[in-house]
C-alpha positions in Angstrom: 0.0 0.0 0.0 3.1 2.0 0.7 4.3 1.8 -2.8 1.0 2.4 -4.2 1.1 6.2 -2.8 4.5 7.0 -3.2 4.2 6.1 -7.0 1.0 8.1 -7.5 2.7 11.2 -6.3 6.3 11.2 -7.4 5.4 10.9 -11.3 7.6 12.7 -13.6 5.1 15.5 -15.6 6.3 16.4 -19.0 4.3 19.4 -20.4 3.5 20.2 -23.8 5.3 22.5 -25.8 3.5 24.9 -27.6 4.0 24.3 -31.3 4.5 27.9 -32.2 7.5 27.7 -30.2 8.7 24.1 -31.6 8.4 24.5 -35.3 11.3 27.5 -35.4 13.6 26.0 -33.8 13.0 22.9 -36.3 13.0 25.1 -39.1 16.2 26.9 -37.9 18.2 23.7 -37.0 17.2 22.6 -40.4 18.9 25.6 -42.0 21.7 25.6 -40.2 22.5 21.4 -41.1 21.8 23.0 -44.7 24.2 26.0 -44.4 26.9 24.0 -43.0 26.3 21.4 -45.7 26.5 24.1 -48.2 29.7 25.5 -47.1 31.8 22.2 -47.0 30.2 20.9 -50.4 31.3 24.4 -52.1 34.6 24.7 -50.4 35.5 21.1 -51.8 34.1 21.7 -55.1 35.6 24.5 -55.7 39.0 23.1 -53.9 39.0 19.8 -55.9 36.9 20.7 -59.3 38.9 20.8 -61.9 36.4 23.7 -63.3 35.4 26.7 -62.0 32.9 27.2 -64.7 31.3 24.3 -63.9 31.4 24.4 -59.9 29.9 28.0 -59.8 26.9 27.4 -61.7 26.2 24.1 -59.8 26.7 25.8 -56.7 24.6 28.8 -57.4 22.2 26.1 -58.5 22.0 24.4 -55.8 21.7 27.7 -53.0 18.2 28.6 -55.7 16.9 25.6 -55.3 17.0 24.7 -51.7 15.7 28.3 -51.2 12.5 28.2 -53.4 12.2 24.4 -51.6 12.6 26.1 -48.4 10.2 29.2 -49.4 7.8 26.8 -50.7 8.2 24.2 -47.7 7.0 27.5 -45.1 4.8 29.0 -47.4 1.0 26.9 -46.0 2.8 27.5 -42.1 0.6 30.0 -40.6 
C-alpha cells in the first residue's frame, strides 16, 4: 500500500510544448544542417573541381533551389 502512494505522487510531468515555439527551432536547425552542408560541399568543389565554370553554376544552382524548396516548404505554415 506504501508503494502504491509514493508512486501516484512522485510521477515525472512532461508538459506540452506549444507548437508555435517548436516549429522554429526545427526550421532553424534545419537551416543551419543545410548551411553548413552548403559550405563544406562548395569549399570542396571548388577546392578539388577541376572547373570553375562548372562548380559556380552548380553551386549557385544548388543555393536557388533549396531556397525556393525552403520558401515553398513554409509558405502553408501559418
Amino acid at each position: 500500500m506504501i508503494g502504491s502512494d509514493l508512486a501516484s505522487t512522485s510521477g515525472i510531468h512532461i508538459t506540452a510544448l506549444p507548437i508555435a515555439q517548436v516549429i522554429p527551432v526545427f526550421f532553424f536547425l534545419v537551416f543551419f544542417i543545410w548551411a553548413v552542408y552548403t559550405i563544406v560541399s562548395s569549399y570542396h568543389w571548388l577546392r578539388y573541381s577541376g572547373s570553375m565554370n562548372v562548380a559556380i553554376p552548380m553551386i549557385m544552382t544548388h543555393i536557388i533551389v533549396s531556397c525556393l524548396l525552403a520558401i515553398y516548404a513554409v509558405s502553408g505554415l501559418q
